[in-house]
KENU-975453 format. One record per residue (C-alpha): x, y, z; residue in three letters. Coordinates in pm, 1 decimal, padded with zeros to 6 digits. Layout:
{node {X, Y, Z}, 'ALA'}
...
This chain:
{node {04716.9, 09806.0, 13457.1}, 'UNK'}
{node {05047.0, 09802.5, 13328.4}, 'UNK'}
{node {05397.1, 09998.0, 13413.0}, 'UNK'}
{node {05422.0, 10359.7, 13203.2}, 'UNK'}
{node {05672.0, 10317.1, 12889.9}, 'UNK'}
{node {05681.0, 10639.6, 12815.5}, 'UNK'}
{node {05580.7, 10954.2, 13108.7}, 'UNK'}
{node {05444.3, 11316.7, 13077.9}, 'UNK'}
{node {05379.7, 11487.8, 13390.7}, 'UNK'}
{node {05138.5, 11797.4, 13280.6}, 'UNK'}
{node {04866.1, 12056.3, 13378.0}, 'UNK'}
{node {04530.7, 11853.6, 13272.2}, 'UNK'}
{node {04240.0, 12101.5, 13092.4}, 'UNK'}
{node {04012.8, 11897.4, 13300.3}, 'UNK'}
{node {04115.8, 12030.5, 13640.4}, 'UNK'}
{node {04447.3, 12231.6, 13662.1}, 'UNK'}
{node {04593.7, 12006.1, 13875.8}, 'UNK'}
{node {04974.8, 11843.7, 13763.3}, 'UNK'}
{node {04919.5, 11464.5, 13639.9}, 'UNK'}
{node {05172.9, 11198.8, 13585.1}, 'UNK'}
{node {05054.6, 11035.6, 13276.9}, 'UNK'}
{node {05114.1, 10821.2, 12912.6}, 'UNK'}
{node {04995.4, 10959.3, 12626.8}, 'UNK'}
{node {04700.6, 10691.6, 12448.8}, 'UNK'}
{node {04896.6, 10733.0, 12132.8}, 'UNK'}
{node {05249.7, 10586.6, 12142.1}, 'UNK'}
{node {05380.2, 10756.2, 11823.4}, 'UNK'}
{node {05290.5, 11072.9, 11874.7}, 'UNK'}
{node {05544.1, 11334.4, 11922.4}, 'UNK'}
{node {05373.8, 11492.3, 12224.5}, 'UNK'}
{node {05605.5, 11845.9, 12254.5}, 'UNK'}
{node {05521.3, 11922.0, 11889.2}, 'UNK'}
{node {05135.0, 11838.4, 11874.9}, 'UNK'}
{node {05124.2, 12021.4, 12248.1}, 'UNK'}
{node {05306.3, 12334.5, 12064.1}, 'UNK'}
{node {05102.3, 12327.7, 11808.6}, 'UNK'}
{node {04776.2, 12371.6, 12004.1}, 'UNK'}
{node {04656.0, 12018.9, 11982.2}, 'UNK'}
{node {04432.6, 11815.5, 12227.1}, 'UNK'}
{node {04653.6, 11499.1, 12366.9}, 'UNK'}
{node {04510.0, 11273.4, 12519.1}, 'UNK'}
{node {04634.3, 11111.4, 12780.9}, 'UNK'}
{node {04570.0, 10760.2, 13034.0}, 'UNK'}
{node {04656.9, 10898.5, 13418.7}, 'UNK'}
{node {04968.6, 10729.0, 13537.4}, 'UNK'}
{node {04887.2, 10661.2, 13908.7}, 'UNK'}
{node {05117.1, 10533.3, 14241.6}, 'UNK'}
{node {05282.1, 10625.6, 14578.0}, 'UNK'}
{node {05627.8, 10661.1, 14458.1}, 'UNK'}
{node {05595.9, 10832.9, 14119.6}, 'UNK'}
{node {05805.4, 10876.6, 13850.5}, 'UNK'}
{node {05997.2, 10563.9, 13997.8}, 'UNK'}
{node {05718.6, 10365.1, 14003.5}, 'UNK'}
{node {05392.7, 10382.8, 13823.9}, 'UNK'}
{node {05070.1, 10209.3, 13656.9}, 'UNK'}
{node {04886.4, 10353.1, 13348.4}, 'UNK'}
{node {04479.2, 10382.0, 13453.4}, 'UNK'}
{node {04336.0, 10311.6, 13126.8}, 'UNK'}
{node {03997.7, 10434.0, 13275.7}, 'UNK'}
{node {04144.0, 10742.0, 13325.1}, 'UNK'}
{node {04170.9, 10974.4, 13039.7}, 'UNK'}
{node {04315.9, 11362.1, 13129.7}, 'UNK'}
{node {04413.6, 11637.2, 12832.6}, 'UNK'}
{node {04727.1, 11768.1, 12861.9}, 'UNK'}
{node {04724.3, 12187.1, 12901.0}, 'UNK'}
{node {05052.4, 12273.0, 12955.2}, 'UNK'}
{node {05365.0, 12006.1, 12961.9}, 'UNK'}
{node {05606.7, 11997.4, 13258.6}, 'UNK'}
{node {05939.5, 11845.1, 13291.0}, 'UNK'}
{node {05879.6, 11511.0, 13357.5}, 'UNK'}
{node {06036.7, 11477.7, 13684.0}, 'UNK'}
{node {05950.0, 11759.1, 13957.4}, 'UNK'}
{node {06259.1, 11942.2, 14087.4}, 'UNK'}
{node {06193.3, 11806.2, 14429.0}, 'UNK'}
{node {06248.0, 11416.9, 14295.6}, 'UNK'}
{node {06606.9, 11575.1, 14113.0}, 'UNK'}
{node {06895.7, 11365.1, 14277.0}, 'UNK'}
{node {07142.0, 11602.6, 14113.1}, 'UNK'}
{node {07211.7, 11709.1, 13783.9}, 'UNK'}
{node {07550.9, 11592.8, 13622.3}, 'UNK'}
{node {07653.1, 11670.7, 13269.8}, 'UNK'}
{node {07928.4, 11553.6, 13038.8}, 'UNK'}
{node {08161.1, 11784.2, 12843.1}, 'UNK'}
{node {08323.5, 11690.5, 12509.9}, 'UNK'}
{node {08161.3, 11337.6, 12503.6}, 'UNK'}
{node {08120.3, 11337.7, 12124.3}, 'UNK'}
{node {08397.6, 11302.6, 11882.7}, 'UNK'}
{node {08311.4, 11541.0, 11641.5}, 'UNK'}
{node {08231.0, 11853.0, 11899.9}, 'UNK'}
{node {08606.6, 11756.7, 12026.6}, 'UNK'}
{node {08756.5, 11812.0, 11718.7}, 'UNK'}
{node {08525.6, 12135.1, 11660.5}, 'UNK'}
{node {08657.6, 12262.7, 11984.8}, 'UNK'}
{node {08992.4, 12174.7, 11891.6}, 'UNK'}
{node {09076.5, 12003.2, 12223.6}, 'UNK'}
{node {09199.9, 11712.4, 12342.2}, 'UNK'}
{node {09004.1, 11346.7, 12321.0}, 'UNK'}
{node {08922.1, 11282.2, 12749.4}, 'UNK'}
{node {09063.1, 11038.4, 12892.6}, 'UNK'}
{node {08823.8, 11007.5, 13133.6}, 'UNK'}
{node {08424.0, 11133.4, 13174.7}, 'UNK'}
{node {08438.9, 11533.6, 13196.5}, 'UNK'}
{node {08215.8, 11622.6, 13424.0}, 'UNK'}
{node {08042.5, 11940.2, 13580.4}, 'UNK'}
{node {07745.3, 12037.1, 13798.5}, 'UNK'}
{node {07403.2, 12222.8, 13747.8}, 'UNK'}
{node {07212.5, 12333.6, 14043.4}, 'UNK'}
{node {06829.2, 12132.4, 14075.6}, 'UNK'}
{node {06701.9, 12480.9, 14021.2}, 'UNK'}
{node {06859.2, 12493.0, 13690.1}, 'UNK'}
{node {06599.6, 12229.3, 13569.9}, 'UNK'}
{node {06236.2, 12309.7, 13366.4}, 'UNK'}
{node {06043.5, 12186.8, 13067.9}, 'UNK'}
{node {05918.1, 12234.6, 12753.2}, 'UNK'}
{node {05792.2, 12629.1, 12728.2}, 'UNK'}
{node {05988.1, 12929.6, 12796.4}, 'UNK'}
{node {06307.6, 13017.3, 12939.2}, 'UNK'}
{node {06347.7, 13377.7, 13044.1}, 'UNK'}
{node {06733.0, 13477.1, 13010.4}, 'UNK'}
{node {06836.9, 13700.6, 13289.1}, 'UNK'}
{node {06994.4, 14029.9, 13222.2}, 'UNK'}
{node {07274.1, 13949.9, 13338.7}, 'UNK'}
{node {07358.8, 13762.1, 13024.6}, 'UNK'}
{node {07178.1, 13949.8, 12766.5}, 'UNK'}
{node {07316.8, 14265.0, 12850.0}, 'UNK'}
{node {07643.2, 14141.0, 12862.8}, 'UNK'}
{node {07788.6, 14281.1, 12542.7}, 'UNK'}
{node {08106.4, 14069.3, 12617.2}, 'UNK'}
{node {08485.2, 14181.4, 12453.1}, 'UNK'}
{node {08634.5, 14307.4, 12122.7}, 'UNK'}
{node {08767.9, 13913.1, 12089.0}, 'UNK'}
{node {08407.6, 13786.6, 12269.6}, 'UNK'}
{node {08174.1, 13912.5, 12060.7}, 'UNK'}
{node {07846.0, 14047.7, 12124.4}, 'UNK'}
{node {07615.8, 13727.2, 12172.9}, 'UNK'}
{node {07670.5, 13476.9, 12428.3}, 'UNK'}
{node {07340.8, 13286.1, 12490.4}, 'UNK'}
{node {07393.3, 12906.3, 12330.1}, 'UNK'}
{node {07230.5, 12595.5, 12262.2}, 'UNK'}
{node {07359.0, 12200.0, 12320.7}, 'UNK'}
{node {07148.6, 11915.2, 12201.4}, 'UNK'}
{node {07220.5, 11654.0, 12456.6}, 'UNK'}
{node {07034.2, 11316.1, 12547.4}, 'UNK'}
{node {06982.4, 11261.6, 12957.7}, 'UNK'}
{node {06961.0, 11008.9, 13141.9}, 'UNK'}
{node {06748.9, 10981.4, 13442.0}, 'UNK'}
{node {06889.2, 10759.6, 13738.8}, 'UNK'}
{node {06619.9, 10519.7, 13902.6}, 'UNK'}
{node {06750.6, 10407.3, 14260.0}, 'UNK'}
{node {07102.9, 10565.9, 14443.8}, 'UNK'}
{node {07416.5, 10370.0, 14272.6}, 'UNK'}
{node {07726.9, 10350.7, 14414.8}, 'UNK'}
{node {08041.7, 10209.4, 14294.5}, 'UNK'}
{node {07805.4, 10026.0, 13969.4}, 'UNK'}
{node {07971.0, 09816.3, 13727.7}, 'UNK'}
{node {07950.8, 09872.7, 13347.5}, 'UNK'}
{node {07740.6, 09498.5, 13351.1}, 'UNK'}
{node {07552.0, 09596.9, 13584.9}, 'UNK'}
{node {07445.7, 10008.1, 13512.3}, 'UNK'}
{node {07128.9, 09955.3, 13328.1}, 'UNK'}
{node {06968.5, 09861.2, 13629.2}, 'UNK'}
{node {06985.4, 10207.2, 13770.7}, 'UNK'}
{node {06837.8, 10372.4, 13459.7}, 'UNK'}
{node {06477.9, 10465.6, 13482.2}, 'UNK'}
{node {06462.6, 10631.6, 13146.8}, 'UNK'}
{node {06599.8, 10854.9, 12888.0}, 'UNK'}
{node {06454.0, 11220.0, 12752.1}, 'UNK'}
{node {06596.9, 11552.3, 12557.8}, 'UNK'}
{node {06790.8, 11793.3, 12706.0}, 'UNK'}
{node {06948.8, 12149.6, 12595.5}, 'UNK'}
{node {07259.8, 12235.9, 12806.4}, 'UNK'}
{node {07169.3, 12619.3, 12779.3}, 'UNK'}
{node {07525.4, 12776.3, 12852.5}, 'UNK'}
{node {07658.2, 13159.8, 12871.6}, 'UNK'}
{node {07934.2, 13136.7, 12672.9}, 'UNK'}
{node {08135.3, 13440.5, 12790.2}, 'UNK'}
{node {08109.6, 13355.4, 13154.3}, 'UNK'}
{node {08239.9, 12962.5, 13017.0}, 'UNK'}
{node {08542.5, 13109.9, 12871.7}, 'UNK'}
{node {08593.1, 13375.0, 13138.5}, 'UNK'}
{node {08611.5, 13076.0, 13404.3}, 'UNK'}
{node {08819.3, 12732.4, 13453.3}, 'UNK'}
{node {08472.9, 12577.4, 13571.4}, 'UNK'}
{node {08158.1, 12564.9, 13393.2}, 'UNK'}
{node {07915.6, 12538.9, 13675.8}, 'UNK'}
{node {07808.1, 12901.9, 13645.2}, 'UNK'}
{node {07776.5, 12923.7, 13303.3}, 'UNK'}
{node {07545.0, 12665.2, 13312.4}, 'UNK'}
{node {07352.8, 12681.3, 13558.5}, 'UNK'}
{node {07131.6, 12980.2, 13574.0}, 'UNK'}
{node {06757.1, 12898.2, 13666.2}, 'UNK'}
{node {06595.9, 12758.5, 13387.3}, 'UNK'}
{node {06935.0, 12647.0, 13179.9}, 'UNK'}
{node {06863.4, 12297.5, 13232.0}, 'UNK'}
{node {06525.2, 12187.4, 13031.3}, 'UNK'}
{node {06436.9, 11814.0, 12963.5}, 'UNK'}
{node {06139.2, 11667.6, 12826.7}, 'UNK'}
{node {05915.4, 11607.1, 12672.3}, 'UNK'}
{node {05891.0, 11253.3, 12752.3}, 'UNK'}
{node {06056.9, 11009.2, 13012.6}, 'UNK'}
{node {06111.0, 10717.9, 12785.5}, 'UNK'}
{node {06169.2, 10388.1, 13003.6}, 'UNK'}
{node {06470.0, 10201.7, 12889.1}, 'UNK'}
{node {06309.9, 09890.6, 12819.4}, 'UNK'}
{node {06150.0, 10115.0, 12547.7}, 'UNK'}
{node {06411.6, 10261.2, 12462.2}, 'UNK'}
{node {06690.6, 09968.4, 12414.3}, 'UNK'}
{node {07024.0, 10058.5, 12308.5}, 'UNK'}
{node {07055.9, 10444.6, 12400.3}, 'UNK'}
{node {07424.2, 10437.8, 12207.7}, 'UNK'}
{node {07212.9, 10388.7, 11880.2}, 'UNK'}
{node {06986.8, 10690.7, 11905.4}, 'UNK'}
{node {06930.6, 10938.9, 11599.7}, 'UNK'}
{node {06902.4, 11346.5, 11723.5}, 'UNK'}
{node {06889.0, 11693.2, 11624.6}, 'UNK'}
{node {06868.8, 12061.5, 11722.6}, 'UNK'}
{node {06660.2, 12311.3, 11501.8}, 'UNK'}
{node {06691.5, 12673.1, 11564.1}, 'UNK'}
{node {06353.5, 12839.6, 11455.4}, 'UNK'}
{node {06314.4, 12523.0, 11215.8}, 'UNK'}
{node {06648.8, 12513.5, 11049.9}, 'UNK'}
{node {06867.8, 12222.8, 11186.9}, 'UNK'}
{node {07192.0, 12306.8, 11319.6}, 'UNK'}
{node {07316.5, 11985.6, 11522.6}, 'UNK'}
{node {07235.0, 11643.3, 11387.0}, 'UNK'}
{node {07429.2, 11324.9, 11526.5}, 'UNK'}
{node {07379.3, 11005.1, 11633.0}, 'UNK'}
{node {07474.8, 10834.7, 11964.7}, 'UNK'}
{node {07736.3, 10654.8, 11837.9}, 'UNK'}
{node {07953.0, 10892.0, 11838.0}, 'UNK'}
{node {07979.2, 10923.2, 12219.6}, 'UNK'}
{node {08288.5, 10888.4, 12355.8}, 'UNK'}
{node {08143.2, 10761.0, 12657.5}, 'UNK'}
{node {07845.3, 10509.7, 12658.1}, 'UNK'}
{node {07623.3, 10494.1, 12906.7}, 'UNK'}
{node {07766.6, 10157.2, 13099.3}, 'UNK'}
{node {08137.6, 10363.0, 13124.2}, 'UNK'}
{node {07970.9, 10665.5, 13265.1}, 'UNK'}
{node {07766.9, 10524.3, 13542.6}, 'UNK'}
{node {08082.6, 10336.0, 13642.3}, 'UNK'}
{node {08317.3, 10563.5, 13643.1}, 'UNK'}
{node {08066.3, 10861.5, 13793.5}, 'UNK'}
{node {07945.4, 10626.2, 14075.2}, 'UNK'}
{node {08295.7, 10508.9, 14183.7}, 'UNK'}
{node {08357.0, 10581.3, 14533.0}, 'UNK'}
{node {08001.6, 10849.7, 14521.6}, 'UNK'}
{node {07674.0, 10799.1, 14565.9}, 'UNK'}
{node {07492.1, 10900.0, 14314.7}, 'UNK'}
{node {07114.3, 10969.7, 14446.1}, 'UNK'}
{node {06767.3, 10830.5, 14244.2}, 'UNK'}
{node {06612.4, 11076.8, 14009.4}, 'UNK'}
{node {06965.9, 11229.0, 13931.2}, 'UNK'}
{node {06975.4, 11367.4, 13602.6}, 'UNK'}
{node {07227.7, 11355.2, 13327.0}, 'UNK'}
{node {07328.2, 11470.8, 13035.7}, 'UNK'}
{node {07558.2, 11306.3, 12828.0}, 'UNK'}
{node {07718.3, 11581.0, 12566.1}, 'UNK'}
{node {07644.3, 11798.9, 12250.9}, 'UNK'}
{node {07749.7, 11719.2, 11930.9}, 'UNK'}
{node {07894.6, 11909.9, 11701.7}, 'UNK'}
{node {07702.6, 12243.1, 11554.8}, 'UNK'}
{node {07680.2, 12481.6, 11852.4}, 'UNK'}
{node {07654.5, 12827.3, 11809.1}, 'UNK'}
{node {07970.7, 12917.5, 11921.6}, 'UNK'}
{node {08218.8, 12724.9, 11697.5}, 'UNK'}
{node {07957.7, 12787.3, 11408.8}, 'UNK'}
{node {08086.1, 13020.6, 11106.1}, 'UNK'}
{node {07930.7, 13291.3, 11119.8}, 'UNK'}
{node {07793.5, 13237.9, 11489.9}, 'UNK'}
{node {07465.9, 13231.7, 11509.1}, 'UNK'}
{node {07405.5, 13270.6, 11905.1}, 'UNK'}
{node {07047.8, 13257.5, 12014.5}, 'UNK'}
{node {06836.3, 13591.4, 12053.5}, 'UNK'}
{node {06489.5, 13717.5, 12225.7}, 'UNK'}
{node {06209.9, 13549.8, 12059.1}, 'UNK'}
{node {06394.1, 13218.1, 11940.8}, 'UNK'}
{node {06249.0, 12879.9, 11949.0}, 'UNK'}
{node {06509.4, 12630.6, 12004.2}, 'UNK'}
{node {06375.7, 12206.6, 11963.6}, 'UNK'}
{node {06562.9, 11891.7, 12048.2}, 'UNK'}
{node {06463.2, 11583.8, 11874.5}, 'UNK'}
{node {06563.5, 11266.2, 11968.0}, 'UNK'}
{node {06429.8, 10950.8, 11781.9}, 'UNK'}
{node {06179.8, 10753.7, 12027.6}, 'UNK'}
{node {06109.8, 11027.3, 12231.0}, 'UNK'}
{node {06004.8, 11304.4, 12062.4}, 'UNK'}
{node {06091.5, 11699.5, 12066.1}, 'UNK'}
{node {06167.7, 11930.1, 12324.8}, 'UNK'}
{node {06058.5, 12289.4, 12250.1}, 'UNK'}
{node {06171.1, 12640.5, 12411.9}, 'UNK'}
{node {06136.7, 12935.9, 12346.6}, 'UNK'}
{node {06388.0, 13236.6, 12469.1}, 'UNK'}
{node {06231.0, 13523.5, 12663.1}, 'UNK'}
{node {06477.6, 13818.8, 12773.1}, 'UNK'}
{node {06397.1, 13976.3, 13136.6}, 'UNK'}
């Protein structure tokens, strides 16, 4: 048996119970063929410290039923996210190029998966100011990174040993309650604003995340499409300058910036609304799909 390259963890048809697994073909884009009512198939991933640590069973063969976000929120370190970390959002925002990583907080119970997010009333029924608008409820096409063992104090030579792996991510933000405050945290992170998937890509798979192709679709039209290259931050800075002097714990997750294209800074804005169906697409992984249910 051999270490999983690239991890669901899903409801299986065959039993109902929540599998770790790798699905038996490597190029398929496993949120969009689950979405679209597909069987995939996939080999169990089995061991006693899962999603750190894992074999693919190749005797094993499960259907996935309903996809999960690939790390359970009890195995969540923390969840840290990057502000302005792409050049062209910076200069969309007008603000200044960061010195430094900008960094905020989501609470664990921020995180889900692929599926639906319900949006609370609290920010749907917000009707926000004359200068606010109306709609508040945005979209950010952001890449995470998923921490494998606690790093403290890492060195840029040395910070791809603490990555297990690399998935999409949509920062899901209220955008009236972001302006409204100096901090982001709450806009950010009400339950459910925080969804990652489909796949955990291992970095060996992956290779040089700064080189990564991505885009956001709104009900099928594209409205953010970058490349990783345009980080501000790579990977090696971040883990450096986020672990010095803290402990950052395994299974932390983070998100490393939108590009350019939110809904916000978009002319007209085009916030998203009950019913939408919001994917992330990153190349080598595949596409995270959500859809937007108002309670």
């Amino acid at each position: 048996m051999a270490s999983w390259e690239r991890l669901v963890r899903f409801v299986a048809k065959e039993d109902s119970k929540i599998h770790f697994g790798q699905a038996i073909d490597p190029e398929q884009d496993v949120g969009l063929a689950v979405e679209a009512g597909q069987d995939v198939k996939v080999h169990e991933v089995t061991g006693s410290s899962l999603p750190f640590e894992g074999t693919v069973d190749r005797n094993t063969t499960l259907t996935i039923s309903e996809l999960l976000s690939p790390l359970p929120e009890k195995d969540v370190g923390s969840i840290r996210c990057l502000g302005i970390n792409f050049r062209k959002h910076v200069e969309e925002a007008g603000a200044k190029m960061p010195k430094t990583p900008v960094l905020f907080m989501k609470g664990n119970q921020a995180l889900t998966g692929p599926g639906a997010i319900p949006v609370p009333k609290f920010i749907h029924e917000d009707k926000g100011s004359d200068e606010e608008g109306t709609e508040q409820l945005d979209y950010e096409t952001e890449l995470a990174v998923i921490i494998s063992k606690d790093c403290k104090n890492v060195k840029k030579e040395d910070a791809y040993n603490y990555v297990l792996g690399y998935t999409c991510a949509n920062d899901v933000t209220g955008r009236f309650h972001q302006g409204r405050q100096p901090q982001w945290n709450f806009a950010k992170g009400f339950d459910k604003f925080c969804p990652i998937g489909p796949v955990l890509v291992s970095h060996s798979a992956i290779g040089d995340p700064g080189k990564l192709s991505f885009k956001g679709s709104l009900n099928g039209e594209v409205k953010q499409e970058s490349n990783t290259q345009d980080w501000i931050f790579p990977v090696p800075e971040v883990l450096e300058f986020l672990s010095s002097g803290t402990t950052i714990p395994a299974g932390s997750v983070i998100l490393f910036g939108t590009p350019s294209g939110i809904g916000w800074f978009s002319k007209p804005k085009r916030l998203l609304r009950e019913g939408d169906v919001f994917t992330v697409w990153h190349e080598k992984i595949g596409t995270l799909v959500n859809s937007f249910v108002f309670e």
